[in-house]
Phi, psi and omega in degrees: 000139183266160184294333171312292182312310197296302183303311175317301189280355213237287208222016173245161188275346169250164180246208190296311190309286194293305199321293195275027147275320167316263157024279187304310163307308164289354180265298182310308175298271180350304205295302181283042178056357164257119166277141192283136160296149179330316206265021026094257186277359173294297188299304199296331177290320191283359182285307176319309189289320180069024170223056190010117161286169164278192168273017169268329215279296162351268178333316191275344165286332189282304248245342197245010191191055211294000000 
């Protein structure tokens, strides 16, 4: 298991899988010029997740993923 892997499942609120379903959701907005807001990809994760993010998890996602 890689530490990327390790982390995903152990202390992130996604795992790697839902991350690039985010990922993917902003690159489709990104493609039709609207760029998406924190609170955006906040609301889309948390759909993904089926869980409230923290009020952080947006920043430390954008640093994990230039």
């Amino acid at each position: 298991m890689s530490r990327a892997d390790f982390l995903s499942e152990s202390i992130q609120c996604l795992s790697t899988d839902q991350e690039r379903v985010v990922i993917g959701f902003i690159n489709k907005l990104t493609n039709r010029n609207c760029i998406p807001t924190s609170q955006i990809v906040k609301n889309v994760a948390e759909e993904v997740a089926g869980q409230a993010v923290g009020k952080n998890w947006v920043g430390r996602f954008v640093q994990r993923y230039k």
